[in-house]
C-alpha positions in Angstrom: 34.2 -18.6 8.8 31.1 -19.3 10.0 30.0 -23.1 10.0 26.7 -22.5 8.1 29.0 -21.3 5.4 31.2 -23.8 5.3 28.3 -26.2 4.4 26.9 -24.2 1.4 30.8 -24.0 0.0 31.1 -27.3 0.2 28.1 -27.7 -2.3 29.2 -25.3 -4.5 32.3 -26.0 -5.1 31.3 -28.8 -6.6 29.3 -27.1 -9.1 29.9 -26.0 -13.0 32.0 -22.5 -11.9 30.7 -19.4 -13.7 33.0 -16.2 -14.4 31.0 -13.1 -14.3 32.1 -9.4 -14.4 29.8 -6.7 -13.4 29.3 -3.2 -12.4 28.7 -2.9 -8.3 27.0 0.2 -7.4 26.5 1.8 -4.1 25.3 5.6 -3.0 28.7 7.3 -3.9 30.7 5.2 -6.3 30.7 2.0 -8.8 32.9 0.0 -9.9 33.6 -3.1 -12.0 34.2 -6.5 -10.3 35.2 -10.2 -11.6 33.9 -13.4 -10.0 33.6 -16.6 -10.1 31.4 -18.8 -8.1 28.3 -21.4 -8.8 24.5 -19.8 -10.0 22.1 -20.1 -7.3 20.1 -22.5 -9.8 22.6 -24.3 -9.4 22.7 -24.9 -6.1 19.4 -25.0 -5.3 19.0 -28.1 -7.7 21.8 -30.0 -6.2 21.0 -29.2 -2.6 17.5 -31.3 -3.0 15.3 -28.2 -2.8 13.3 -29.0 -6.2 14.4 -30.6 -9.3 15.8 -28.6 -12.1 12.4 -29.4 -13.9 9.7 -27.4 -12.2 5.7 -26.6 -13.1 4.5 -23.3 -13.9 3.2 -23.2 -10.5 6.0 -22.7 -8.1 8.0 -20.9 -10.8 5.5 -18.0 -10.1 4.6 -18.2 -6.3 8.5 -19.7 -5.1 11.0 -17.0 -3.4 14.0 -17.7 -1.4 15.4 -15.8 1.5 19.0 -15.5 2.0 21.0 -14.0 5.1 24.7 -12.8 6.0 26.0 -13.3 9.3 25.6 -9.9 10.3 21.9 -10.3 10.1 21.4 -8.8 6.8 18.7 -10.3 4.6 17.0 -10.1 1.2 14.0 -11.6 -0.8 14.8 -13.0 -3.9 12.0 -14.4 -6.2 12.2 -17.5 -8.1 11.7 -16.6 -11.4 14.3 -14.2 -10.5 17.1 -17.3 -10.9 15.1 -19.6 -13.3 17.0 -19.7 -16.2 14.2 -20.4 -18.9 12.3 -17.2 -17.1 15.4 -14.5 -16.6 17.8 -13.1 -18.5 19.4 -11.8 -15.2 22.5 -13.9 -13.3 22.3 -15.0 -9.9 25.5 -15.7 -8.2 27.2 -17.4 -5.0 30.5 -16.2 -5.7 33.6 -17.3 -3.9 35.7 -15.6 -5.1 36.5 -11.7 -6.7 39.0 -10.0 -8.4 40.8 -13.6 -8.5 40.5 -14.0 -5.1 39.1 -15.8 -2.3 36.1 -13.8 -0.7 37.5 -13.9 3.0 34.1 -14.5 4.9 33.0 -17.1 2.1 30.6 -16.6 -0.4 29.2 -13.1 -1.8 25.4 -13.4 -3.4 25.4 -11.1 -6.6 22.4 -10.0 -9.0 23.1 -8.5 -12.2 20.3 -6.5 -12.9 20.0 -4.5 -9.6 21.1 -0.4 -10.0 22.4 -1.0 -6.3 23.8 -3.3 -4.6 21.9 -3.4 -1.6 20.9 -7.4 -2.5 24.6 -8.6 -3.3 24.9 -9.7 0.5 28.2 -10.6 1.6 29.1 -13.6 4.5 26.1 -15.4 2.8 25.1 -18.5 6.1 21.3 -19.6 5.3 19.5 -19.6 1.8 16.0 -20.8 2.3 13.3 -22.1 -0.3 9.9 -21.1 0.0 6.2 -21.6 -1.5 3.0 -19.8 -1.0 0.6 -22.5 -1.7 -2.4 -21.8 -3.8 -6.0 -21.3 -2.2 -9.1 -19.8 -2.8 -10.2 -16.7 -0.8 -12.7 -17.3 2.5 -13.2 -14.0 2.4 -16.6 -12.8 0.7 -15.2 -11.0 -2.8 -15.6 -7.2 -3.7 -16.7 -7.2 -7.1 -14.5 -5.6 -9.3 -12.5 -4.7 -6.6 -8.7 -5.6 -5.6 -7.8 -5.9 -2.1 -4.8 -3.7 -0.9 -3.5 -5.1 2.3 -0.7 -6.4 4.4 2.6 -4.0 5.7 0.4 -0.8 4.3 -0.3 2.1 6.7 -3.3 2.7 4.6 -4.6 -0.6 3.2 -8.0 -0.8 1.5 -9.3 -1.8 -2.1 -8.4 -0.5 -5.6 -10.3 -0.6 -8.6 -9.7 0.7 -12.5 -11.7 3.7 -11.9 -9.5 4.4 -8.8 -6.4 3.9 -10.6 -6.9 6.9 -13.1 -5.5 9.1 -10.0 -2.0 7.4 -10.8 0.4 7.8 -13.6 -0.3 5.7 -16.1 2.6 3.5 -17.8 2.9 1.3 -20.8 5.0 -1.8 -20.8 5.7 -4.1 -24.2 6.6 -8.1 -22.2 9.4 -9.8 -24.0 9.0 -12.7 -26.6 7.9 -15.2 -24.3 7.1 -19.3 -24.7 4.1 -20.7 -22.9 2.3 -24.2 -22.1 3.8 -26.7 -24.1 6.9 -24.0 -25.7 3.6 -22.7 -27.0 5.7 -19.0 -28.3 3.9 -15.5 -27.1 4.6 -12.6 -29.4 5.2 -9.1 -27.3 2.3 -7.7 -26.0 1.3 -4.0 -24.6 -0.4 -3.0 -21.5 -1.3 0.0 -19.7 -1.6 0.0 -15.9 -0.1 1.5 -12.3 3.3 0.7 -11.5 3.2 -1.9 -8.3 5.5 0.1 -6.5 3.8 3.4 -6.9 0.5 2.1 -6.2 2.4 0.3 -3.0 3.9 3.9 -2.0 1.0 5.7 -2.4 -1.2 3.3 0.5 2.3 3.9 2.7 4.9 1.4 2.8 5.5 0.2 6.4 9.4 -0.1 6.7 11.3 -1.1 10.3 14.0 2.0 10.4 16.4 0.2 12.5 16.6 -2.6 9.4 19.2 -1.3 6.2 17.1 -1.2 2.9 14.2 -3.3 4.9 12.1 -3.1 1.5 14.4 -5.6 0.3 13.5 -8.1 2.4 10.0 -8.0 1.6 7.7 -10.0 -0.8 4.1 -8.5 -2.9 1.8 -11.3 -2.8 -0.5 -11.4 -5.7 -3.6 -13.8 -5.8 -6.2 -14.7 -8.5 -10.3 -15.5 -8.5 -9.2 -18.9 -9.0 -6.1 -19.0 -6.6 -3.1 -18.8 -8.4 -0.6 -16.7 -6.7 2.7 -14.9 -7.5 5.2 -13.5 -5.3 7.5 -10.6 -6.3 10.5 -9.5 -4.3 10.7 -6.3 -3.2 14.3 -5.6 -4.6 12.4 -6.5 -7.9 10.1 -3.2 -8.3 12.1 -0.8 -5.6 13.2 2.3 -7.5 16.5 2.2 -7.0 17.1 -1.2 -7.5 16.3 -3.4 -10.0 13.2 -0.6 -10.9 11.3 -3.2 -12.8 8.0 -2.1 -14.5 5.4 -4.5 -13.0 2.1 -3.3 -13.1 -1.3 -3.5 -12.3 -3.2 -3.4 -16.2 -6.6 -1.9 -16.8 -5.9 -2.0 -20.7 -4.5 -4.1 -22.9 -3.4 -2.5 -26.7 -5.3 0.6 -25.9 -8.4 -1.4 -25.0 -9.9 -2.2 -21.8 -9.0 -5.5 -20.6 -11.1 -8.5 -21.9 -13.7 -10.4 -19.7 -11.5 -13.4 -19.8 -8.3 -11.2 -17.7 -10.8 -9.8 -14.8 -11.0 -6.4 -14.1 -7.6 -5.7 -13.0 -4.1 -8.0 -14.0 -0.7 -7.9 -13.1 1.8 -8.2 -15.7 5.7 -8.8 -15.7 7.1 -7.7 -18.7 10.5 -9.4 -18.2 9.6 -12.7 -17.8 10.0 -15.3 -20.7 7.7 -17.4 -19.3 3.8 -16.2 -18.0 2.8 -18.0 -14.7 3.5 -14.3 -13.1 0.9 -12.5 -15.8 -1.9 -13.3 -13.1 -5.8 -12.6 -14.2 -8.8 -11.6 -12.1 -6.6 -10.4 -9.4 -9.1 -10.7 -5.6 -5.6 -9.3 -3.1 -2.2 -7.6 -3.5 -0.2 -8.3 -0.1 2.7 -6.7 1.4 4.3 -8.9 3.7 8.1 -10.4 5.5 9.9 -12.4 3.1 
């Protein structure tokens, strides 16, 4: 067993073990699986990386990176594993079907149609923040930058988004500053990956499911940013309806959420419902 692994065992071993059984998926088959391991939360809290107390901030612009020995690797965000944010599990598992996983510790996501995140020989996990700034560049009004790991990068607006199909999301009961409660709400927009797609997604052939190790950066007018994992909005994986909104309840957006916002329905907290979006970036996790 690799040494690397060794090290993060040791850590969660120690940890409050969760029992989990879930459906794995690949390409040809499924089936059901038990195991038993420590949340990545967990982990993460008792490694030092950040206390299990966190602000709004890095809940919406922290992701992680985690690799297997044989070089795979995936993007995971952080509200993906925050438990006041998700519904979904996140799991270092050390064991399955009652017994030891042989090269050490198994990541698995419930929530994912395939499997393609649910690594196996897990050696690094790796915390990471996209600090807030302002953009130097010179703004286009009313217009969205498209840019990063794009063959055809450029700028969106609401008027150019008509050309896509249009979906509605409802976002879950959600609680906000102060456990402040936010009743469901409805938008209309672009799915993030179809508008991603559509400007041609640049993808290394020689990597397995490369999209998955990728990030979306969103930033804000004022510089707020939020990072989504690829794994989050890829079709075949967890296929979650982010979008960019251009109406909200059937009404063009209000002055006070910009021209264009993003909205994740799933989360049960808001810091990833970004306003007055300035860049949308495709980039290496």
């Amino acid at each position: 067993m690799d040494d690397r692994t060794t090290k993060i065992l040791n850590v969660i071993k120690d940890l409050p073990a969760k029992t989990l059984t879930t459906t794995m998926r690949n390409p040809r088959s499924s089936s059901e699986r038990a195991f038993v391991g420590a949340r990545l939360f967990d982990y993460i809290v008792a490694a030092g990386a950040f206390p299990s107390k966190m602000g709004g901030g890095m809940l919406a612009n922290g992701y992680f990176t985690i690799a297997a020995e044989d070089g795979a690797r995936v993007a995971i965000a952080l509200a993906e594993v925050w438990p006041n944010i998700t519904g979904k599990e996140v799991l270092l598992a050390y064991q399955q079907d009652g017994e030891f996983i042989r090269n050490g510790i198994r990541l698995v996501i419930t929530g994912d149609h395939l499997g393609g995140r649910s690594l196996g020989g897990i050696v690094s996990i790796e915390l990471h923040r996209i600090e807030p700034a302002k953009p130097t560049e010179p703004r286009e009004p009313n217009r969205v930058a498209l840019r990063g790991l794009l063959n055809r990068p450029g700028f969106i607006d609401a008027v150019g988004l008509r050309a896509h199909k249009a979906v509605n999301v409802t976002t879950v009961a959600a609680t906000g500053h102060g456990g402040q409660p936010i009743a469901p709400r409805r938008y209309t927009g672009v799915r993030l990956y179809d508008l991603l797609d559509s400007a041609g997604i640049r993808l290394n052939p020689k990597v397995n499911e490369d999209f998955l190790g990728k990030v979306i950066v969103v930033t804000s007018a004022d510089g707020h940013v939020v990072v989504i994992a690829g794994g989050e909005i890829e079709p075949r994986f967890m296929n979650g309806d982010v979008i960019i909104a251009t109406q909200h309840n059937g009404a063009p957006l209000a002055s006070t959420e910009g021209n264009l916002r993003l909205m994740v329905p799933f989360d049960r907290k808001p810091g990833r419902w970004a306003k007055d979006l300035v860049s949308i970036d495709l980039r290496e996790g």
